[in-house]
C-alpha positions as CSV (number, residue, x, y, z in Angstrom):
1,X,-264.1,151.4,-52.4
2,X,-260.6,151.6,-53.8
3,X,-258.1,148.8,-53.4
4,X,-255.8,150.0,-50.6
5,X,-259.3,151.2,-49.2
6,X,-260.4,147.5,-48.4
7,X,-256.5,146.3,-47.7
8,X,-256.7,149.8,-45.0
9,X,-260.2,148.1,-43.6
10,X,-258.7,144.8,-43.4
11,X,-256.1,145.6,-41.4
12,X,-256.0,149.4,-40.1
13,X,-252.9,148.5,-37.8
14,X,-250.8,148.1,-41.1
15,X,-252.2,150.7,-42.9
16,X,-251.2,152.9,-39.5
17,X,-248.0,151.9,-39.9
18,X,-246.7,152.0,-43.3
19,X,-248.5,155.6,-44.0
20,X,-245.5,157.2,-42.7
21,X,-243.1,155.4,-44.0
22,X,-244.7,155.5,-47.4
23,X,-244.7,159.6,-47.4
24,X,-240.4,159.2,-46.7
25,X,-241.0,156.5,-49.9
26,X,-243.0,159.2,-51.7
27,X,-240.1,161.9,-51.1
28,X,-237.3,159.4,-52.2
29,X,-239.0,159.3,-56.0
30,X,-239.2,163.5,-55.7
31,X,-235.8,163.4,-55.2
32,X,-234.9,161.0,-57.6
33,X,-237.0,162.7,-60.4
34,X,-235.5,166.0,-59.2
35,X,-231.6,164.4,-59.6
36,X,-232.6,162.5,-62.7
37,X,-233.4,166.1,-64.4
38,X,-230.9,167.9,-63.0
39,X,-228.6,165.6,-64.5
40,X,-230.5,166.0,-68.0
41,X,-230.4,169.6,-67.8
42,X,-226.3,169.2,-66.9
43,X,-226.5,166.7,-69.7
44,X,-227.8,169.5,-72.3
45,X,-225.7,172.1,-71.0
46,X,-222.0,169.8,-71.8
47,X,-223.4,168.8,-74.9
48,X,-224.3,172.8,-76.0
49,X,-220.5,174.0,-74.5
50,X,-218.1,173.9,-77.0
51,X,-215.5,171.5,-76.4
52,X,-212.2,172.8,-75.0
53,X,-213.6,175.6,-73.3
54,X,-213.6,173.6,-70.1
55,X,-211.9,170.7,-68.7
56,X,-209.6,169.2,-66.2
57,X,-207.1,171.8,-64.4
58,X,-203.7,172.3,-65.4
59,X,-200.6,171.1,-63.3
60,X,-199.8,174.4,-61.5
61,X,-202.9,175.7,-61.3
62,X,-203.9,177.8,-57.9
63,X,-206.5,176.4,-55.8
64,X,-208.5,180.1,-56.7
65,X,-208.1,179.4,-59.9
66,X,-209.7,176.3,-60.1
67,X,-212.8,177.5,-57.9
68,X,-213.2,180.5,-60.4
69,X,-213.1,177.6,-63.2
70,X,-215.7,175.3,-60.8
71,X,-218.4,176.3,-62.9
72,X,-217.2,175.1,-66.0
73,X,-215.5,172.0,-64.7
74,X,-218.7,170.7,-63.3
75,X,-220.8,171.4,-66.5
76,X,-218.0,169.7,-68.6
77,X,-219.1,166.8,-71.3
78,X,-216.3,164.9,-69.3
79,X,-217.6,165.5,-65.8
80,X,-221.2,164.6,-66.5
81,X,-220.2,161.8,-68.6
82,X,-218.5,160.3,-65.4
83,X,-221.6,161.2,-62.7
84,X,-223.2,157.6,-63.9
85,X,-219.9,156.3,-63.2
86,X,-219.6,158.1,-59.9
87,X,-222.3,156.9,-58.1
88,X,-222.0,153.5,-58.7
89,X,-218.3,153.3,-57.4
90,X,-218.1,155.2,-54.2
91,X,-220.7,155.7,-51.5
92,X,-223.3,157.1,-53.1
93,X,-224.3,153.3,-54.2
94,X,-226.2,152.2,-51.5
95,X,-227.3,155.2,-50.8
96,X,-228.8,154.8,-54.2
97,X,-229.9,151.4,-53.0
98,X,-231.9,152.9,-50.0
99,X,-233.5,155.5,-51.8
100,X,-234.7,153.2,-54.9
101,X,-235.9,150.6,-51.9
102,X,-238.0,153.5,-50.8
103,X,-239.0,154.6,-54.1
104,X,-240.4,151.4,-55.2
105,X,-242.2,151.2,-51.4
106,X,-243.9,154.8,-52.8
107,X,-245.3,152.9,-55.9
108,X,-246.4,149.3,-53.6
109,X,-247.3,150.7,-50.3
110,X,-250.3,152.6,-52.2
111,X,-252.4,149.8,-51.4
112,X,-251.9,149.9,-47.7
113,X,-251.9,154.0,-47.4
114,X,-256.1,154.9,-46.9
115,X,-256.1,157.7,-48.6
116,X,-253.1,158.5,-51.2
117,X,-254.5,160.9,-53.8
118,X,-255.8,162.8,-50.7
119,X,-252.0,163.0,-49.3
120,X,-250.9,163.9,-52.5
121,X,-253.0,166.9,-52.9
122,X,-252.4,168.8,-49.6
123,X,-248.8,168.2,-50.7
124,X,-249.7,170.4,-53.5
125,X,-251.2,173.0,-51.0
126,X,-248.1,173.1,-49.2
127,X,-246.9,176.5,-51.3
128,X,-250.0,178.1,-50.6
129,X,-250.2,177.6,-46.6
130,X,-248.7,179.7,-44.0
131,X,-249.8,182.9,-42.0
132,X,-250.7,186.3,-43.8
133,X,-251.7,189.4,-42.0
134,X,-255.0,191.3,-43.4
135,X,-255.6,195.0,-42.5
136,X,-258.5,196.9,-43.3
137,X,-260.8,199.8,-42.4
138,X,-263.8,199.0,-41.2
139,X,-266.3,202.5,-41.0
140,X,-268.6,203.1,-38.0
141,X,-271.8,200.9,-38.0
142,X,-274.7,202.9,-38.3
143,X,-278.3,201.7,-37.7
144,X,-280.1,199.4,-40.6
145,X,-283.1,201.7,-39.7
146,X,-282.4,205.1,-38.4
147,X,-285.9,205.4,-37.1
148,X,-286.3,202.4,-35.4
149,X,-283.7,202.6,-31.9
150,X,-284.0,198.3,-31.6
151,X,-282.6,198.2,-35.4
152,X,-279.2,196.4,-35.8
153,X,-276.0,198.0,-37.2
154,X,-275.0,197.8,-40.4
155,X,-272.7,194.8,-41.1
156,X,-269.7,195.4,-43.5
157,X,-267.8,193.1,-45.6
158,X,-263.5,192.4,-44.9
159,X,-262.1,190.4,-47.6
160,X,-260.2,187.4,-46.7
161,X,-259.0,184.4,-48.6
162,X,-258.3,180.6,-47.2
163,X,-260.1,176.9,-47.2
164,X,-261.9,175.9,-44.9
165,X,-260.3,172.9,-44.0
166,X,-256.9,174.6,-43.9
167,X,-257.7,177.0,-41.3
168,X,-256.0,176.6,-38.3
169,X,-256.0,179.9,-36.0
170,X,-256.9,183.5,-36.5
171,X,-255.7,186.1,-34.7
172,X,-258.2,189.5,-34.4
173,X,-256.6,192.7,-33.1
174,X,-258.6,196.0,-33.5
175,X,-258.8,199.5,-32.2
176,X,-262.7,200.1,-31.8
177,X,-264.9,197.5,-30.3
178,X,-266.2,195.0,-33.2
179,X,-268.5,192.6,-34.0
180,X,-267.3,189.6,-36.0
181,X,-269.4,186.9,-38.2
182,X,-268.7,184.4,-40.3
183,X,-271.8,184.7,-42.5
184,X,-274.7,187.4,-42.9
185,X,-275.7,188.3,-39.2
186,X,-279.4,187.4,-40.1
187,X,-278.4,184.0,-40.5
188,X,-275.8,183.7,-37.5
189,X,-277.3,182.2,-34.1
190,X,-277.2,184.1,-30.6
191,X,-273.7,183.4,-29.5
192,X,-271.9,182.4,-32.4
193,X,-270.3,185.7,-33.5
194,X,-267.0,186.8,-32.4
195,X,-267.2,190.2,-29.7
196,X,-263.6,191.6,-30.3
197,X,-262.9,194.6,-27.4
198,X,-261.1,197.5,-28.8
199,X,-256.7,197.4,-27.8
200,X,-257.3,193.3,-27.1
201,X,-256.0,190.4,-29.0
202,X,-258.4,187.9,-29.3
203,X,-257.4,184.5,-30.8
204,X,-259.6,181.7,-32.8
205,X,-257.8,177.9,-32.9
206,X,-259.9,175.4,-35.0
207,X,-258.8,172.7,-32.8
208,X,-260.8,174.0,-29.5
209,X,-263.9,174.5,-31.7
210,X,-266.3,171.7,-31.4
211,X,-267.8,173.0,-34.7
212,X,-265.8,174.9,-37.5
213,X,-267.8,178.1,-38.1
214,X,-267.4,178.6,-41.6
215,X,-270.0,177.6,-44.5
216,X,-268.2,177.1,-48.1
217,X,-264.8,175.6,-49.0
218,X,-263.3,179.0,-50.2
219,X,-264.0,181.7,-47.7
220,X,-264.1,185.1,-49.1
221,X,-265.2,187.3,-46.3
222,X,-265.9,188.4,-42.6
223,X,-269.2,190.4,-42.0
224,X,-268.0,193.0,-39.2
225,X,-270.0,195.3,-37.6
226,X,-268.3,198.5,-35.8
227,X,-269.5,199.7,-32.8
228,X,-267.1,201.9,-32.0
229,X,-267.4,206.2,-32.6
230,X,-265.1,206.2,-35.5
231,X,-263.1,203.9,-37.9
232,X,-261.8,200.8,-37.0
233,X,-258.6,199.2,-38.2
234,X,-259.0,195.4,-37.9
235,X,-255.6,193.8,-38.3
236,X,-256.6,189.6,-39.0
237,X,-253.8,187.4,-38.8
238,X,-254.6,183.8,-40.1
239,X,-252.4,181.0,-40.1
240,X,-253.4,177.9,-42.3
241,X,-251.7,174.0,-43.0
242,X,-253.1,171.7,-45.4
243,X,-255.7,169.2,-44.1
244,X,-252.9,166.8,-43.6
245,X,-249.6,168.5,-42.3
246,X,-247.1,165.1,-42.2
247,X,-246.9,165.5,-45.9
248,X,-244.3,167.9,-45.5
249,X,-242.0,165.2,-44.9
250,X,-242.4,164.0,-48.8
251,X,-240.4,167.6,-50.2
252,X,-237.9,168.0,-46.6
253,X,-237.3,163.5,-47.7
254,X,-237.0,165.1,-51.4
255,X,-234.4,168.4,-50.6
256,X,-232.5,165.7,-48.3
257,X,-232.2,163.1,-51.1
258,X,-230.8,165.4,-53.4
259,X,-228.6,167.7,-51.0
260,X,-226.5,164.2,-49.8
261,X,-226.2,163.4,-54.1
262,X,-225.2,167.2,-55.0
263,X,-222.7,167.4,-52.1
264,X,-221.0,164.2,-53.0
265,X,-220.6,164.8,-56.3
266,X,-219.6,168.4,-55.8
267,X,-216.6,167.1,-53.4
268,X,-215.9,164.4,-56.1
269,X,-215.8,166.6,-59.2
270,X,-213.9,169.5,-57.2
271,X,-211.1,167.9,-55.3
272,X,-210.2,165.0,-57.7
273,X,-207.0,164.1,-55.8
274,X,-208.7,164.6,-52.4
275,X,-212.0,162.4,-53.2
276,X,-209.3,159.6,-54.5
277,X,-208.5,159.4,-50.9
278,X,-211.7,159.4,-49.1
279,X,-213.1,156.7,-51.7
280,X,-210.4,154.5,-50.9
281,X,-210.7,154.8,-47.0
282,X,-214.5,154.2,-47.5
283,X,-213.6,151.0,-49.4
284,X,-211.5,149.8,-47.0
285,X,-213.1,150.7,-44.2
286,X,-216.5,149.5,-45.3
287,X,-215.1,145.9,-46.5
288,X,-213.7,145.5,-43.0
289,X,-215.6,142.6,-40.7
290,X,-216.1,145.4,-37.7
291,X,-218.2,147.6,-40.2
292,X,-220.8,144.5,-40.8
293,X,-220.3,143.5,-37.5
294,X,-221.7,146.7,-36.1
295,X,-224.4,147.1,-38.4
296,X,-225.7,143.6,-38.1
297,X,-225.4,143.7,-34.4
298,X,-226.9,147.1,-34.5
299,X,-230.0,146.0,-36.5
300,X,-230.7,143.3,-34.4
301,X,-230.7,145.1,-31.4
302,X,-232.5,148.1,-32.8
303,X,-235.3,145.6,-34.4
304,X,-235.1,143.9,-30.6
305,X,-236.3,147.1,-28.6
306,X,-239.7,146.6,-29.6
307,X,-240.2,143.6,-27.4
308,X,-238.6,144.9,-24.3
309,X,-240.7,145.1,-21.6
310,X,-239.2,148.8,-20.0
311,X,-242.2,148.5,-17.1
312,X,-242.9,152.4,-17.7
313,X,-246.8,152.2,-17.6
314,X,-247.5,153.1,-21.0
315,X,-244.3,155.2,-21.7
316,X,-242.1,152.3,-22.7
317,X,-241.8,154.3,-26.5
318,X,-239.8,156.6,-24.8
319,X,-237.3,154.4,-23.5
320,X,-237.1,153.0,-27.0
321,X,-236.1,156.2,-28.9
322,X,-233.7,156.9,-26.3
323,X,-231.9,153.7,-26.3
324,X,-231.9,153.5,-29.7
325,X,-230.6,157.1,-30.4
326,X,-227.9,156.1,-28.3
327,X,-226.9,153.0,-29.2
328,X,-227.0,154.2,-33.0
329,X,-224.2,157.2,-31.8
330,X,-222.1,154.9,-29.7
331,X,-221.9,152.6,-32.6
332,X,-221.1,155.5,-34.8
333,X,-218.2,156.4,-32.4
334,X,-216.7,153.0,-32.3
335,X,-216.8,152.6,-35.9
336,X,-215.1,156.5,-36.5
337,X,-212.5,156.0,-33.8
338,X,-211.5,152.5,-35.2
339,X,-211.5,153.8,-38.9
340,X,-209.3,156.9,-38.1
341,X,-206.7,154.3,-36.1
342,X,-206.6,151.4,-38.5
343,X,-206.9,154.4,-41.7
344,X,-204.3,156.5,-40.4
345,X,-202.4,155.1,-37.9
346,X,-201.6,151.8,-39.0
347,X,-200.6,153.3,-42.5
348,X,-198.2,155.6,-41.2
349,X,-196.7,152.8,-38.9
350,X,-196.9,150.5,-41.9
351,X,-195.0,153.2,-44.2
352,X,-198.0,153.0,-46.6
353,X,-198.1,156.8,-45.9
354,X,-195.5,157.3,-47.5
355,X,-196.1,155.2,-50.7
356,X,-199.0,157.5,-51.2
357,X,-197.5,161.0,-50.2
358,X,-194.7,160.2,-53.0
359,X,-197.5,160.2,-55.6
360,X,-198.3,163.4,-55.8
361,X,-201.1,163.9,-53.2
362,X,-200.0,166.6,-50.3
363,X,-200.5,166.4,-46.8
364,X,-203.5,167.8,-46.2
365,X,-205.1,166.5,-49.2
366,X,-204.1,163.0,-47.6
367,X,-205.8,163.9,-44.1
368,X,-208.7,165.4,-45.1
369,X,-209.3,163.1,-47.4
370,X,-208.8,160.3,-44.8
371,X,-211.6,162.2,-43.0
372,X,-213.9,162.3,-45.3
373,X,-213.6,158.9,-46.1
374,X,-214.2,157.8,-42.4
375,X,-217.1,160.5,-42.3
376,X,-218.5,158.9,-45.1
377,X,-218.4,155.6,-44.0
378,X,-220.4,156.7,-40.8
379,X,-222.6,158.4,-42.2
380,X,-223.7,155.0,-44.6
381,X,-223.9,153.2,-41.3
382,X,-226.5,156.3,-39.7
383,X,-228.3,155.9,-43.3
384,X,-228.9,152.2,-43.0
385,X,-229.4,152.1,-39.1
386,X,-231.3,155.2,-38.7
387,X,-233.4,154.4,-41.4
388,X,-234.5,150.9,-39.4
389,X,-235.3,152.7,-36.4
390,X,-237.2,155.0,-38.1
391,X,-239.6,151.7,-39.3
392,X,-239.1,150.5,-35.3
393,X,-240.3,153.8,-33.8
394,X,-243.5,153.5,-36.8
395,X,-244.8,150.2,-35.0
396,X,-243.9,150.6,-31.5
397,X,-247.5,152.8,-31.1
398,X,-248.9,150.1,-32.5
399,X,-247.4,147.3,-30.5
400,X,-248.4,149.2,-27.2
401,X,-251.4,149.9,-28.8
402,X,-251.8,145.8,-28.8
403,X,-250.5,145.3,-25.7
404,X,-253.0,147.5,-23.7
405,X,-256.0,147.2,-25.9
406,X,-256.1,150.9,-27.2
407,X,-258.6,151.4,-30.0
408,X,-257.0,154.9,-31.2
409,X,-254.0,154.3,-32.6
410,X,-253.7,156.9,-36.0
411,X,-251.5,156.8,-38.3
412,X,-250.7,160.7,-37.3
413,X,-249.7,159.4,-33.9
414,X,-247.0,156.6,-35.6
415,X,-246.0,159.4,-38.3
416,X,-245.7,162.2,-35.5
417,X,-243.2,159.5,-33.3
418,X,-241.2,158.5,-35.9
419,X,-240.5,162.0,-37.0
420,X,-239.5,162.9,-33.5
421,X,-236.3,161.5,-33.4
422,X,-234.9,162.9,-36.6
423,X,-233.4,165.7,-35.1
424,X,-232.1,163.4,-32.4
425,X,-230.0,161.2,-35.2
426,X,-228.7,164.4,-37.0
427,X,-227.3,165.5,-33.6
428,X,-226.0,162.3,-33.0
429,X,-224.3,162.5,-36.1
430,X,-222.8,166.0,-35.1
431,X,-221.4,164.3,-32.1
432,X,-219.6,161.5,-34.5
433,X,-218.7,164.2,-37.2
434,X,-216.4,165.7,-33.8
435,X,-215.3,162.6,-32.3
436,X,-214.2,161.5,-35.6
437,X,-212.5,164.5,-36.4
438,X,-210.1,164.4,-33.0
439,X,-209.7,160.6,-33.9
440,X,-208.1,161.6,-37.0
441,X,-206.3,164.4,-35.1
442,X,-205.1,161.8,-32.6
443,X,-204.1,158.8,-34.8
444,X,-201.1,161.3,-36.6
445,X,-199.5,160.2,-33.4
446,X,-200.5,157.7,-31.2
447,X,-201.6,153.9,-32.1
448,X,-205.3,152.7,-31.9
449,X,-205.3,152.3,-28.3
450,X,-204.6,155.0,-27.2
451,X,-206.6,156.6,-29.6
452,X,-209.4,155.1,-28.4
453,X,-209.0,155.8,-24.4
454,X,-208.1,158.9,-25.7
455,X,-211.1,159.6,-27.4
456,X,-213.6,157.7,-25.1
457,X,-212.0,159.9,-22.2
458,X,-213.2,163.1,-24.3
459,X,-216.4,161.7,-25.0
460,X,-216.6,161.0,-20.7
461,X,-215.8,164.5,-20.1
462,X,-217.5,166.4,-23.1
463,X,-220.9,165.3,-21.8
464,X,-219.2,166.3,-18.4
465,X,-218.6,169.6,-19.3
466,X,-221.3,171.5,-18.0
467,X,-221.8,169.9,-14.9
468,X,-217.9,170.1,-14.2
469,X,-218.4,173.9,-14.9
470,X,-221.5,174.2,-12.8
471,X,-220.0,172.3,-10.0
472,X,-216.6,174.6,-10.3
473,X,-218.6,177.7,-9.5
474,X,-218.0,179.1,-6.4
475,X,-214.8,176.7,-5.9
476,X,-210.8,178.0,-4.9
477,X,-209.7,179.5,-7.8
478,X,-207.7,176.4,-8.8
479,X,-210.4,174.7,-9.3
480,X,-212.5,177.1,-11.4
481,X,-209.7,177.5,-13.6
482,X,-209.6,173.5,-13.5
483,X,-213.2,173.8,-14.9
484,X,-212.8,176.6,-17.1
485,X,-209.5,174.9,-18.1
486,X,-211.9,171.5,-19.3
487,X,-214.5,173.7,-21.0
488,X,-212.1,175.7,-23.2
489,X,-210.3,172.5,-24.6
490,X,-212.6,169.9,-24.7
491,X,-216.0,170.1,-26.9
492,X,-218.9,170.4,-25.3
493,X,-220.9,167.4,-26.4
494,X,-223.8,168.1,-24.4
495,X,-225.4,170.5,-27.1
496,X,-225.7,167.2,-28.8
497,X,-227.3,165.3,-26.3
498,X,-231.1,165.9,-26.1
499,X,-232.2,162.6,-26.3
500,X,-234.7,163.0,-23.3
501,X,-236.2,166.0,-25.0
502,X,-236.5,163.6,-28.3
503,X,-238.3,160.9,-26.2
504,X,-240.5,163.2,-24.5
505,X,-241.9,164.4,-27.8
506,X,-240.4,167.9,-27.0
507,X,-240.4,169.4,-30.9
508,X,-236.4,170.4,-31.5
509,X,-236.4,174.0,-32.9
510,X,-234.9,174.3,-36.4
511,X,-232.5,177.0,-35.1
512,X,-231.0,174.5,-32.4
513,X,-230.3,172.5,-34.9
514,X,-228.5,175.5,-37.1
515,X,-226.1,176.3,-34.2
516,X,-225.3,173.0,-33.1
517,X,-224.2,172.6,-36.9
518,X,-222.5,175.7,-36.6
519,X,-220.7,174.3,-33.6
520,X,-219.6,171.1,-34.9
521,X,-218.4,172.6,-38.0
522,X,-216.4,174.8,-36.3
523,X,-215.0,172.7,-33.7
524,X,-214.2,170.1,-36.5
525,X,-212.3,172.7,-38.3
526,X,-210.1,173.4,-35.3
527,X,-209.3,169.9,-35.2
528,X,-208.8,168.8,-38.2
529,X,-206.5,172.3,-38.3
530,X,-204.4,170.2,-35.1
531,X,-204.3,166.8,-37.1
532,X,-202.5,169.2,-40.2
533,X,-200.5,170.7,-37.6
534,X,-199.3,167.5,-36.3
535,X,-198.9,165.6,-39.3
536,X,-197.1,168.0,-41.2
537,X,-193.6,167.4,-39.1
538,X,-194.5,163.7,-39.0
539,X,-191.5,162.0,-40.1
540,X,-193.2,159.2,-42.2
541,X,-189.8,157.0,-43.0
């Protein structure tokens, strides 16, 4: 037996628990590899340009023009000189720090994961899953012995191709009535072939099957017999996964990793004067006692949900995610409503503006660049937070498990909660990213407080927005306007709230998640369009 073999024996609880959380350690050192030889093959490419081809932008260049010359300015000796440099000032650094913590988990928490190598391989079989659809001609089964009215049909061979252990449903569809086996008919019991009627779909799902019908590893082939009057066109549509599906979180951890590093250092590289400003509001804003405050607070609380009793009869896991989700978002809220005020705000009032709009850094590059800054700075507090409850939502099966003496507590079960409410913190993140954007919008002209009824007010009535419409319907005409009136202006925040569907276990579709991004980008865009239109006439002195 292997070492994390007898630590998994010893205790199975632990082993439970830190299997999913080493597959997100796992997909932290993909992504790391994948930047660290991106960043080689950048590297090469600066050091094989001849130098003065490309470089910083001149004074009065156009903003086209230095987007046709993108290219050349990121793969400059200069710019991947300073990458190094890059990530350790602004706030890619402790995301850095996060993603080495989990890296170096990857490498220890082998001796508490069962089965490792075993994980590792199905994540190799993750290109070669997925559903295929097989056609093929089957002729019309004629008698083994034409003599002999009792003799069987003649069984015919359909070429297929998948494991054993990776099938997980087939789908047979046919035009003449058909016979299906797995193996030679001689050797198939009574009742264990597949009797497909002709112009019926008939499906096959591994997980109602008591026994899985099929012999070798590698299977090659279905024996079908045709006992229809003429050919038959069997149409086989198999679906497969890998033995263990969770490991798809190791490349989605991986793509993540490296999307948040590319996107930063895109912004950084491209908009020089631009990123200036949003890494000086993230300093200032993360060195403030209100950010600690909130994380610290937030941890403790987050940590503290475990031992709650919520009296829901075995469903208190539920009431966990969906107190945490929303105590994660509020605190986001707080901390991008206060940043915009004290960030923009207080500067103008201060004239500090006005110190930095004489160097030359426009308008909008000063906004946007506040935003992003803020936005940043949120999105480190969702990082450290979310990743917490992540570990919290990992043990709470386990806890319950303790609590009311259940023996089947799988490590599936721990990875399959804890995965759940991913798509709940992206969404609650959406709902920040727009907050946060009117805050900034806001702040070009009012002080903090009033920012923050303000903004507290629209987060009241954005979750409102539905019902308010709903209950409008049907109304005098003043008041359906009133309710058409609140739905035009104010965001609909609701398309972010699904935090009941997140503790139920209800799986979020990936194309929810696309249009509520869509949404929030767009809606962002309109206000951050407002906060330009407002500043521009602000008069600073």
């Amino acid at each position: 037996m292997t070492v994390w073999g007898i630590l998994g024996a010893v205790s199975p609880n632990l082993s439970n628990w830190l299997t999913p959380l080493w597959l997100l350690g796992a997909g932290a050192s993909l992504g790391l590899i994948a930047l660290l030889v991106l960043w080689l093959l950048a590297l090469l490419v600066s050091r094989l340009t001849p130098a003065g081809e490309v470089g910083s932008s001149a004074a009065g260049e156009s903003i086209s023009g230095r987007i046709l010359r993108l290219p050349g300015i990121l793969f400059s000796r200069r710019t991947v000189d300073e990458v190094p440099g890059a990530v350790r000032e602004g706030g890619l650094w402790p995301v850095l720090i996060v993603v080495v913590s989990l890296a170096v988990f990857s490498v220890v928490g082998v001796l508490f994961v069962q089965e490792p190598l075993a994980l590792l391989r199905a994540m190799q079989r993750l290109p070669a899953v997925g559903t295929e659809t097989i056609e093929a001609t089957v002729p019309v089964s004629e008698l083994e012995n034409p003599n002999d009215e009792f003799s069987d049909p003649v069984a015919h061979q359909v070429a297929v191709s998948f494991r054993r252990d990776e099938v997980r449903r087939i789908v047979f569809r046919s035009d003449q009535n058909l016979t299906i086996a797995t193996r030679p008919f001689a050797e198939v019991k009574s009742g264990a072939t597949i009797d497909l009627i002709a112009g019926e779909e008939l499906p096959w799902v591994a997980r109602e099957q008591s026994v899985n019908p099929f012999i070798e590893q590698d299977v090659d082939r279905f024996y079908v017999r045709n006992l229809g009057s003429s050919p038959a066109t069997l149409t086989s549509t198999i679906t497969t996964a890998p033995p263990h599906p969770e490991v798809l979180t190791i490349p989605l951890t991986a793509l993540a990793v490296v999307a948040v590093f590319l996107f930063y250092l895109l912004i950084r590289f491209a908009a020089p004067r631009l990123s200036a400003i949003a890494l000086a509001t993230y300093k200032s804003e993360i060195a403030q006692p209100l950010f600690s405050i909130i994380a610290i607070l937030g941890g403790v609380l987050v940590v503290f949900f475990i031992w709650i009793p919520y009296n829901t009869f075995g469903e208190d896991i539920k009431m966990l995610k969906d107190s945490g989700l929303t105590l994660i978002m509020v605190l986001g809220i707080v901390q991008a409503v206060w940043a915009a005020s004290s960030s923009i705000s207080e500067e103008i009032e201060g004239r500090t503006a006005l110190t930095v709009l004489s160097k030359p850094i426009s308008r909008p590059s000063f906004i946007v660049g506040k935003f992003l800054g803020i936005l940043w700075t949120v999105a480190i507090l969702f990082v450290i937070l979310g990743l917490l409850f992540l570990i919290v939502v990992a043990y709470k099966p386990i806890y319950d498990g303790r609590e009311s003496s259940t023996q089947d507590i799988t490590w599936q079960l721990c990875h399959l909660e804890m995965t759940s409410v991913i798509p709940g913190l992206i969404l609650a993140f959406m709902e920040t990213m727009v907050l946060a954007s009117l805050s900034v919008a806001i702040s070009t002209r009012l002080p903090w407080l009033a920012n923050l009824v303000i903004c507290f007010t629209i987060y009241a009535l954005g979750h409102l927005t539905p019902l308010i419409v709903q209950s409008s319907m049907n109304q005098f005409v003043f008041v359906q306007f009133f309710g058409q009136l609140i739905a035009t202006i104010f965001p609909n925040l609701d398309h972010f709230n699904i935090q009941a569907a997140v503790a139920a276990g209800v799986p979020v579709p990936t194309l929810y998640l696309g249009w509520a991004l869509v949404y929030c980008l767009i809606y962002s865009m309109i206000a951050m369009l407002l906060a330009l239109i407002l500043f521009e006439d602000r008069d600073l002195a």
